[in-house]
C-alpha positions as CSV (number, residue, x, y, z in Angstrom):
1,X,-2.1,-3.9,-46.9
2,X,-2.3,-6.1,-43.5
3,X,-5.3,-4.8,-41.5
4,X,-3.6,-3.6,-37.7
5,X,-5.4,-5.4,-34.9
6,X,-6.6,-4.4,-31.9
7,X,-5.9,-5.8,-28.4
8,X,-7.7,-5.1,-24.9
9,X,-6.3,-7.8,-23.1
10,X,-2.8,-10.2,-23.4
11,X,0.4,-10.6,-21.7
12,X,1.2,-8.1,-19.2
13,X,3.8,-5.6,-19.0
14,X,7.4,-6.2,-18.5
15,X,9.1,-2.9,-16.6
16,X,13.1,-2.2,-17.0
17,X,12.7,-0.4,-13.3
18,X,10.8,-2.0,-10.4
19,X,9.3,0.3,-7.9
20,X,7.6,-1.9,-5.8
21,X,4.1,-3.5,-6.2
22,X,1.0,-2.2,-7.5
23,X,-2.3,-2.9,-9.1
24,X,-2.8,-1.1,-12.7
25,X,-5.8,-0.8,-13.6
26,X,-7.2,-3.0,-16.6
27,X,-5.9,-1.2,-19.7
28,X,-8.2,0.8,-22.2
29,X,-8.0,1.5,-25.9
30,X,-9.7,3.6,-27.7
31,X,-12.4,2.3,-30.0
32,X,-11.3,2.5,-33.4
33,X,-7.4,2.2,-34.7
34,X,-8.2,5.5,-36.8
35,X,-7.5,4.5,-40.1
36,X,-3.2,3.9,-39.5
37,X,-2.0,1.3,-41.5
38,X,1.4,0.3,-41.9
39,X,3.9,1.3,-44.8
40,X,5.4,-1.6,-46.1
41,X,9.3,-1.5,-46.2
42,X,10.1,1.0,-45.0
43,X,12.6,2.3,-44.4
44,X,15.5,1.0,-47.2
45,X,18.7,-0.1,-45.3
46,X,22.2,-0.1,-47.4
47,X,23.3,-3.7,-47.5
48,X,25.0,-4.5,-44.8
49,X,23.2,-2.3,-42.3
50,X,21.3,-3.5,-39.7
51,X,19.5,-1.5,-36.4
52,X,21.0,-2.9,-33.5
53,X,22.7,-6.1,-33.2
54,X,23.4,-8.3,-35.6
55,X,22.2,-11.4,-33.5
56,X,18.3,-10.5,-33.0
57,X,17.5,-11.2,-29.5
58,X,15.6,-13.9,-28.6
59,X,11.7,-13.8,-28.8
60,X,9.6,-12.2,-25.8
61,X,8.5,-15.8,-24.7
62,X,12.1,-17.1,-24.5
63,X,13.0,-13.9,-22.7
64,X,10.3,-13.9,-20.1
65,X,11.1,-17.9,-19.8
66,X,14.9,-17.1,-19.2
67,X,13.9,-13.7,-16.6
68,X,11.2,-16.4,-14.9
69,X,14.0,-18.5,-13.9
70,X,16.4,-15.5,-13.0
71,X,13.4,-15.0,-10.2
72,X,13.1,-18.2,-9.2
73,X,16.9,-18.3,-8.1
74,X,16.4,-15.2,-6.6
75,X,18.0,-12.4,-9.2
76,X,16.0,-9.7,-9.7
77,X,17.9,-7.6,-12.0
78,X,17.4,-4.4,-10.8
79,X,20.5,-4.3,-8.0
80,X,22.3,-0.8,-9.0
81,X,25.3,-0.4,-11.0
82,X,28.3,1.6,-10.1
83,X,28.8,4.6,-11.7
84,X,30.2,4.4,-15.7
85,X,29.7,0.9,-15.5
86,X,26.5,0.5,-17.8
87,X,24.9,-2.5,-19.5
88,X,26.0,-4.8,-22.2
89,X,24.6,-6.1,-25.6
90,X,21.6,-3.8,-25.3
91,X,19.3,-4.7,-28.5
92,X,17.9,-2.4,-31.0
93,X,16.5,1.3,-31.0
94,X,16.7,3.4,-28.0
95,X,14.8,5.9,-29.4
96,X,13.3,8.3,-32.3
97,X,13.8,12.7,-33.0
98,X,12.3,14.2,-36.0
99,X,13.8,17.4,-37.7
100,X,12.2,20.6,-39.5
101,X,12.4,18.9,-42.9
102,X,10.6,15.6,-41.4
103,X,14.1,13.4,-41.2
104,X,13.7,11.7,-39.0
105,X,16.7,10.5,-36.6
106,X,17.0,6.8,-35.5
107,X,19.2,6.6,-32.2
108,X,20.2,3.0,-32.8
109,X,22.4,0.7,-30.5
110,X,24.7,-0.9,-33.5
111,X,27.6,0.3,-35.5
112,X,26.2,3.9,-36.3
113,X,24.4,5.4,-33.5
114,X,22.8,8.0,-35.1
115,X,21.2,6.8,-38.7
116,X,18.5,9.7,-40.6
117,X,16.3,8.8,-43.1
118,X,14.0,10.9,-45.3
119,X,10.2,10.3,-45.4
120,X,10.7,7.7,-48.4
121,X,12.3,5.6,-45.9
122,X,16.1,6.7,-47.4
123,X,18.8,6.7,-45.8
124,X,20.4,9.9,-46.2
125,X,23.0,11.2,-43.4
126,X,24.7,9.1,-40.7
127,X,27.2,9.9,-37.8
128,X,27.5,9.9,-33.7
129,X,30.5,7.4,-34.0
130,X,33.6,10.1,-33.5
131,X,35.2,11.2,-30.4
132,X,32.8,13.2,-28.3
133,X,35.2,14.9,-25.2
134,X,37.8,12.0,-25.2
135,X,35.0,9.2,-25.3
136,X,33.3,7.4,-28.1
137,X,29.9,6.9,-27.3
138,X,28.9,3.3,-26.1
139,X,25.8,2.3,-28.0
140,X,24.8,0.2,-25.2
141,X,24.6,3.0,-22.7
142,X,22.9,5.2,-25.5
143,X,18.9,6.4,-24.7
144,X,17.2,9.0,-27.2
145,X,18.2,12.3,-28.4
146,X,16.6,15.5,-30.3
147,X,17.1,17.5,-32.8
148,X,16.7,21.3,-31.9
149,X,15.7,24.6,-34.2
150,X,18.9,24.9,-35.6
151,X,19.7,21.3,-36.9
152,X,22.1,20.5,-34.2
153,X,21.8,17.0,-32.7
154,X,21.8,15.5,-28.9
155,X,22.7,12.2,-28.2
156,X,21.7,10.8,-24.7
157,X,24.8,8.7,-23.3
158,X,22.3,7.3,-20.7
159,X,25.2,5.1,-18.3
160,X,28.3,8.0,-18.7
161,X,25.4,10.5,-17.6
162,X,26.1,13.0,-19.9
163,X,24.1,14.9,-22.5
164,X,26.1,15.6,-26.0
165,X,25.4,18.5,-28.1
166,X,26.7,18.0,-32.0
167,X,26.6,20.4,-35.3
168,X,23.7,19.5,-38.2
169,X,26.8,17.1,-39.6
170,X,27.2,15.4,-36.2
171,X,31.0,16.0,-36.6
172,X,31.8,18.3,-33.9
173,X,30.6,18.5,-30.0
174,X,29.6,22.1,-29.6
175,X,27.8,21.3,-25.9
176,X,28.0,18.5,-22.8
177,X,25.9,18.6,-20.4
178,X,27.0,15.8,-17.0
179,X,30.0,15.1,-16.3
180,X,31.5,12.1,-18.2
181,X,31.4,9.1,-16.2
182,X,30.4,11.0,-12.8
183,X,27.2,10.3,-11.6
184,X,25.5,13.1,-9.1
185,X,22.4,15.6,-8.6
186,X,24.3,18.6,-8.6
187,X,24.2,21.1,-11.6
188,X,26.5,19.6,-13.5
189,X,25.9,16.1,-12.4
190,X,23.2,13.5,-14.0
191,X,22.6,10.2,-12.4
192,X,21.5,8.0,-15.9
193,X,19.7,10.7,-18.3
194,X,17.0,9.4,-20.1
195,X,15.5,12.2,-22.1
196,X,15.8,15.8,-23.5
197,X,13.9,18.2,-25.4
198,X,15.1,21.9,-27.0
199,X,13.2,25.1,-27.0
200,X,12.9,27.6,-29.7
201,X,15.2,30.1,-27.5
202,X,17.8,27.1,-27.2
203,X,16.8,26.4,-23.2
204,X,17.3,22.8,-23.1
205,X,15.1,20.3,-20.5
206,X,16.6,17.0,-19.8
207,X,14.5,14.2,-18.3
208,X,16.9,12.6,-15.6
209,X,15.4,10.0,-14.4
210,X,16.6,6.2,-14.3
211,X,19.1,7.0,-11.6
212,X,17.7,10.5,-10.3
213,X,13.9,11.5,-9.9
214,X,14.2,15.4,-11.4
215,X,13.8,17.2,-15.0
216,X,16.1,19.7,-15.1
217,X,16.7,22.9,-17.2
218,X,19.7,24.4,-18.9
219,X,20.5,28.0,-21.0
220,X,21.8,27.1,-24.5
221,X,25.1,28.0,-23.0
222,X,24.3,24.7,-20.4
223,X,23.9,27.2,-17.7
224,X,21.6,25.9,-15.2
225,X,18.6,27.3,-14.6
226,X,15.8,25.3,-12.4
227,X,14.9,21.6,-11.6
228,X,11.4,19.9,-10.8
229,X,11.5,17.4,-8.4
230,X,10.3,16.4,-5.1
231,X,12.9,17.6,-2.5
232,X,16.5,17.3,-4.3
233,X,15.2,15.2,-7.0
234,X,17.8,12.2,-6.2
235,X,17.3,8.4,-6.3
236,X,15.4,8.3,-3.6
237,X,12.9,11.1,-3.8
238,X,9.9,9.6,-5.4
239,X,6.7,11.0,-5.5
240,X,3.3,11.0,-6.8
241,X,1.9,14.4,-6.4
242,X,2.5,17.9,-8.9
243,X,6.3,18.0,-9.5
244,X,7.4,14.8,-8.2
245,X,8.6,11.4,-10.4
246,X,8.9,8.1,-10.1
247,X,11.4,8.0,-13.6
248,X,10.7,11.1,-15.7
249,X,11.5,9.2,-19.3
250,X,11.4,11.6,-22.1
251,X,9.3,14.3,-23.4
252,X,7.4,16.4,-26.1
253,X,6.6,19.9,-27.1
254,X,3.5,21.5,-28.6
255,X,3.3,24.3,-30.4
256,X,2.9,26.7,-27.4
257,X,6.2,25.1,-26.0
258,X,4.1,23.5,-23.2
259,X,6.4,20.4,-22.3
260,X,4.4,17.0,-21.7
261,X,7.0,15.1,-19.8
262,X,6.5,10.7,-19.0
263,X,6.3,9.9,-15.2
264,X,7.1,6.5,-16.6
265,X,6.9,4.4,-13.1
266,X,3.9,7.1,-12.3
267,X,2.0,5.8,-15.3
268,X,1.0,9.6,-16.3
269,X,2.1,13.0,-18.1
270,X,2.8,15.9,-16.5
271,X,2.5,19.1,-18.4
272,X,4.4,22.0,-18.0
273,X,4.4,25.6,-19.5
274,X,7.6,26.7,-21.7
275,X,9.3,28.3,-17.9
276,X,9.1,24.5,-16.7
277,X,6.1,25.7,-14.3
278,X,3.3,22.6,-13.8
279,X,0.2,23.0,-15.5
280,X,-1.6,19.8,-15.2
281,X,-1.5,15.9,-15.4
282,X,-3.0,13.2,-18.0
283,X,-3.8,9.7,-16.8
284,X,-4.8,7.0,-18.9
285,X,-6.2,3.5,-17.0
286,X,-4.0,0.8,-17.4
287,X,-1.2,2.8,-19.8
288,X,2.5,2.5,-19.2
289,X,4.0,5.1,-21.5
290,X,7.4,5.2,-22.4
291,X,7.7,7.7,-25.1
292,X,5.0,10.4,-26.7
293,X,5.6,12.4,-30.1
294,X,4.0,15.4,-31.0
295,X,4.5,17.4,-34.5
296,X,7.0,20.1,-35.1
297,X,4.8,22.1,-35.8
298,X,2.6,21.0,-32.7
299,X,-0.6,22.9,-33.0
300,X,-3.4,19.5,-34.5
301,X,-3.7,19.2,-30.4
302,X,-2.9,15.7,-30.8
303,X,0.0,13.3,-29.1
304,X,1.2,9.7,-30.2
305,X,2.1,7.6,-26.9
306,X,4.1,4.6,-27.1
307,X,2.4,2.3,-24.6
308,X,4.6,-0.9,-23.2
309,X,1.2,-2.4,-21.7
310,X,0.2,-4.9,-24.2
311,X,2.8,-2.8,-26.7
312,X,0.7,-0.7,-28.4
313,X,0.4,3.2,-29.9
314,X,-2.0,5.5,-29.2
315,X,-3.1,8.7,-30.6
316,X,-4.3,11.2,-27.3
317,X,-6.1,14.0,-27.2
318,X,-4.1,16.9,-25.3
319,X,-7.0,18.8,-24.4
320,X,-9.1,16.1,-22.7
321,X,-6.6,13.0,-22.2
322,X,-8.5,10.9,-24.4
323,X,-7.8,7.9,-26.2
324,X,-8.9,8.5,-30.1
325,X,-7.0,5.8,-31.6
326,X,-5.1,2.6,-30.7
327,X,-3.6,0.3,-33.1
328,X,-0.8,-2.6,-32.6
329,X,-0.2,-6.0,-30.6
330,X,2.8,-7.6,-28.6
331,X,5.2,-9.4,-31.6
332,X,7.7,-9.3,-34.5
333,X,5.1,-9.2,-37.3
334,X,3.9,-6.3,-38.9
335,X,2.7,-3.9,-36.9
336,X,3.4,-5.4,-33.7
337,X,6.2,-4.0,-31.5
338,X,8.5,-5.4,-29.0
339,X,9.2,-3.1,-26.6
340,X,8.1,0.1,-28.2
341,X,10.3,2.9,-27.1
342,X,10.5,5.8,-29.7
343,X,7.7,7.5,-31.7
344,X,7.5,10.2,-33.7
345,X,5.1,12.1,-36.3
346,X,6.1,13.6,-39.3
347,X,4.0,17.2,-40.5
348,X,2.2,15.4,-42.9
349,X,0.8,13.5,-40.0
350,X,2.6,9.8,-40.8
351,X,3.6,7.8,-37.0
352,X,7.0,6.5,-37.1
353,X,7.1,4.0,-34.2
354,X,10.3,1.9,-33.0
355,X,10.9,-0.9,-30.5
356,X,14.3,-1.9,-28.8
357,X,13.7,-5.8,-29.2
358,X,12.2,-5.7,-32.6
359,X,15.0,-3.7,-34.0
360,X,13.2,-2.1,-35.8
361,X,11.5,1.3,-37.3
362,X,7.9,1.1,-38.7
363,X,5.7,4.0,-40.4
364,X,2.3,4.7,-40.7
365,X,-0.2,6.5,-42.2
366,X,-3.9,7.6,-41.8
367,X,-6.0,6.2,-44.8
């Protein structure tokens, strides 16, 4: 099995969202790669299947070449889109949830958005792809999803701002939150969602953060119940201190239902208790997390961060925000990512990591 290996320094990170210049610190790793090793194969695709697009996109050097010139003439990229009108072609795997039985649930931008497979690496349910409220999803404007106590499913429809709710089958809409194709900060408003996590009494948190700057609660009915953000959590209220973002991305639970939430833009996780009350915050130098996974079950103390600087995985200790293992490199080979953006961890204690460029899912195991 190919031995994972271990990078302190390379190319530097590419962000979706600029928020103005700043220096990161150099970026740490921890000293070992624990023992994780990758799973060949797996998963098992049907024929025919594929994650994403069918054309891979190009290779990171060809895309930084192609965004270098973009600069040079002056485009940046980032100029903000009017409301429903979302982005186009949009590669790979938005994002990973992982079920009481250890499915776990690929949100993939292709053909079927919402692909489960079993621990083997099977393929065994499939869905997303009906009407939800009088509007097919858009894979391209699709980011991340959970699974809750009950089985049911959440999609994230990221650019019509709305939150779907679906039965275990994924054949009926039983919940929206947002308002289909309305962007806003109200109650019943999301300005392009970017992750959500469920509770054990059904109470629903949804990161809101590529347009807005808040984390928002909701009932099980979807009646709203508080937000954390700095003033009215919109667009323009940023911040840097206790209960303020700079792009809240997606989120976790441990076992006491504390909530460990990504300040992507921030470069930290802020932790709150199960009543969305803030607890504390865990910086890492140099990091730039865009995803963390923590077990069902949630109680080994540990988190799995997927880390865009240098596009790596860590394994973090939540009691003292340390580094205990770091495996993976920028590229398409084994056990490199490009652009990883969804993790997971099974009960058994197996990482399940996926990247949006690499189109890809990849598992691994502690030997």
């Amino acid at each position: 099995m190919r031995r994972l290996v271990l990078v302190t320094a390379g190319i530097a990170a590419v962000a979706l969202i600029s928020v103005g210049a700043h220096t990161q610190p150099a970026p740490v790793a921890a000293p070992t790669d624990g023992g994780y090793r990758l799973v060949p194969n797996w998963p098992t695709l049907p024929p025919g299947e594929f994650f994403g697009l069918k054309t891979p996109p190009l290779p990171p050097a060809e895309r930084e070449a192609q965004a270098a010139a973009r600069r040079a003439m002056g485009q940046t990229g980032n100029a903000p889109r009017p409301a429903g009108q979302g982005p186009t072609n949009q590669p790979g795997i938005s994002g990973l949830a992982i079920d009481q039985q250890d499915r776990i649930y690929v949100f993939n931008r292709g053909a079927k958005p919402v692909l489960v497979f079993n621990t083997d690496g099977r393929l065994v349910a499939w869905g997303g792809d009906i009407e939800l409220n009088g509007r097919k999803l858009d894979p391209n404007y699709q980011h991340s999803g959970a699974v809750d106590w009950e089985g049911n499913v959440y999609m994230i429809e990221r650019d019509a701002h709305r939150v779907v709710k679906l039965t275990p089958k994924m054949d009926k809409v039983l919940l929206q939150l947002g308002t289909t194709m309305e962007k806003g900060n109200s109650e019943k408003h999301f300005d392009l969602p970017s992750g959500v996590a469920v509770l054990k009494n059904g109470n629903i948190i949804v990161t809101d953060g590529y347009g807005n700057n808040r984390v928002v609660m909701f009932d099980k009915t979807g009646k709203f119940i508080k937000q954390v953000g700095r003033g009215a959590g919109g667009p323009a209220d940023k911040g840097t201190g206790p209960g303020e973002w700079v792009l809240p991305h997606k989120l976790a639970v441990d076992a006491q239902e504390n909530m460990y939430i990504i300040d992507r833009e921030g470069h930290r996780l802020q932790v709150y208790d199960k009543n969305l009350n803030y607890l504390r915050e865990i910086k890492v130098d140099g990091w730039y997390p865009w995803d963390i996974g923590i077990s069902r079950k949630g109680d080994d103390g540990y988190a799995y961060i997927a880390d865009h600087t240098l596009e790596r995985v860590h394994k973090l200790s939540l009691k003292d925000g340390k580094l205990v293992a770091t495996w993976g490199k920028q590229g398409l080979g084994p056990g490199e990512f490009d652009w990883v953006h969804g993790i997971v961890v099974d009960s058994k204690g197996a990482v399940y990591a996926a990247d949006t460029y690499g189109q890809r899912v990849q598992k691994f195991v502690k030997q």
